[in-house]
C-alpha positions as CSV (number, residue, x, y, z in Angstrom):
1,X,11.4,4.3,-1.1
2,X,12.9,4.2,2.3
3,X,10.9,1.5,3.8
4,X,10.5,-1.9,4.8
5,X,8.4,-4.4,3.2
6,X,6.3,-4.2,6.2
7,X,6.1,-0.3,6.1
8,X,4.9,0.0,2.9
9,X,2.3,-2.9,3.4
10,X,0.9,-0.8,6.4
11,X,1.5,2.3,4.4
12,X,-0.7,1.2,1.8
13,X,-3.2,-0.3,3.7
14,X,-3.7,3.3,5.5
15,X,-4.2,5.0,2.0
16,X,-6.8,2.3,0.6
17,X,-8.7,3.1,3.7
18,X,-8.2,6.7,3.7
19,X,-9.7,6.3,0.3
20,X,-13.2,4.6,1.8
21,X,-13.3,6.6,4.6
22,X,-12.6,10.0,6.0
23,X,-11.5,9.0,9.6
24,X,-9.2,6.3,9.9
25,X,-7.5,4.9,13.3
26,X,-5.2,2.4,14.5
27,X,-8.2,-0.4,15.2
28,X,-9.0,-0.2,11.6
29,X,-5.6,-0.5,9.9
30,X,-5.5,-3.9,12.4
31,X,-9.0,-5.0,11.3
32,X,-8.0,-4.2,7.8
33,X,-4.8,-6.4,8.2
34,X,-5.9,-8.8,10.6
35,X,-2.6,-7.7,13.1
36,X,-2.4,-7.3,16.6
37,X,-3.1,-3.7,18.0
38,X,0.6,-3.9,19.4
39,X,1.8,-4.7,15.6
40,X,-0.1,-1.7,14.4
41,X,0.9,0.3,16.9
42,X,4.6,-0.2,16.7
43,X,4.1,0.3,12.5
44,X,2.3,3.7,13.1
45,X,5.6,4.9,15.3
46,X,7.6,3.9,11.9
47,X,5.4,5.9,9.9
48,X,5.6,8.8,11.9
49,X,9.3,8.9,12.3
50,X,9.2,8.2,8.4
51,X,6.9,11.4,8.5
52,X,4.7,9.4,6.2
53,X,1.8,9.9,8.6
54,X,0.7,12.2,11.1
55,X,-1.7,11.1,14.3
56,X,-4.3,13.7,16.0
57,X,-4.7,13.5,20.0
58,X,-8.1,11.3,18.9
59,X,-6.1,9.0,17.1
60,X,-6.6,9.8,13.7
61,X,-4.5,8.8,10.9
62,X,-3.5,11.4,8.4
63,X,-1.2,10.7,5.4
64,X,1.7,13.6,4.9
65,X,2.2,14.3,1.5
66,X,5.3,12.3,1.2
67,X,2.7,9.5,2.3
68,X,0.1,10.3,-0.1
69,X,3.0,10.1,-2.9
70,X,4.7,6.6,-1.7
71,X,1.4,5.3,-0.5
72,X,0.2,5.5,-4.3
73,X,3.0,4.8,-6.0
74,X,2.5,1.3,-3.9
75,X,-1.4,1.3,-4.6
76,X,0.1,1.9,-8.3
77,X,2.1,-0.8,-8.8
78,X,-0.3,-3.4,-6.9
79,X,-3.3,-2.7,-9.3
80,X,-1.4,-2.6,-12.5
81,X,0.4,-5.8,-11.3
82,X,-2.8,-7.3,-10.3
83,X,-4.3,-6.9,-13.7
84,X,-1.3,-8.2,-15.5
85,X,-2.0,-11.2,-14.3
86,X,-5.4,-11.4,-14.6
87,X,-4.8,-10.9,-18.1
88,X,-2.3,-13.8,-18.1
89,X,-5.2,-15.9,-16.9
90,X,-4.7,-15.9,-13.6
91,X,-7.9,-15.6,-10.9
92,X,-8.2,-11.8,-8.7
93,X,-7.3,-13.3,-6.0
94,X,-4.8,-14.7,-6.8
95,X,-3.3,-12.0,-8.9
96,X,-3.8,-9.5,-5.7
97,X,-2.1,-11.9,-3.3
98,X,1.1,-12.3,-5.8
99,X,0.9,-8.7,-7.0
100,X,1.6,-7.7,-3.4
101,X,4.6,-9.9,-3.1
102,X,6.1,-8.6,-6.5
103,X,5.1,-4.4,-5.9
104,X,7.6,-5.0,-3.0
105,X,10.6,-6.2,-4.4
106,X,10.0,-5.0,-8.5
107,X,12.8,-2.5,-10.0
108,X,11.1,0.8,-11.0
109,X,12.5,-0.3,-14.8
110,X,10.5,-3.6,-15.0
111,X,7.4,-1.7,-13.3
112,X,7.5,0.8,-16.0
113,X,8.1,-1.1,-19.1
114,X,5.1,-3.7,-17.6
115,X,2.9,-0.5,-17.3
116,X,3.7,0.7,-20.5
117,X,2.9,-2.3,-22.1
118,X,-0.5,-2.5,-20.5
119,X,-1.2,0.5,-21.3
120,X,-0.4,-0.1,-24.6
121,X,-2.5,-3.4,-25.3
122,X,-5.3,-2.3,-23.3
């Protein structure tokens, strides 16, 4: 995908809050997170560059298309992940927490054939 960890972490955070709300801003992605508006500010640069985001003179996040697609391929893989494991027996929250440590580092092979088989048995 081209990022860090951290990159797609902020990336996806910006697209789950695009998806609640129409305007979206540095402050929020740092409320959202619970990071220091230095943290997020340095991340947004990243995304720029990346040209996964764009940012208006107000300070409004936008996600590029390249964005959109990464951003929910993450969103994607956190979800199906999280559900997995609830269906393993495992409680949300913790599913969510471990489902973002796996979306991260998961080969696009084992995401599939997991998907599939959800989809599958669901």
């Amino acid at each position: 995908m081209g990022l860090a960890e951290s990159g797609e972490m902020y990336l996806e955070t910006i697209y789950v809050l695009t998806r609640h709300s129409t305007s979206v801003r540095s402050i929020d992605v740092a409320e959202s997170m619970g990071y220091s508006k230095p943290s997020v500010s340095r991340a947004i640069g990243i995304l720029k560059a990346g040209e996964y985001i764009t940012v208006d003179k107000s300070g409004f996040i936008t996600l590029t298309e390249k964005g959109i697609e990464t951003a929910n391929n993450l969103y994607e893989r956190h979800t199906i992940l999280t559900e997995m494991l609830v269906s393993l027996g495992v409680d949300r929250e913790t599913a969510a927490v471990d489902a973002c440590k796996i979306e991260h580092v998961i080969s696009t092979d084992s995401f599939e054939a997991i998907k599939k088989h959800i989809h599958k048995y669901k």
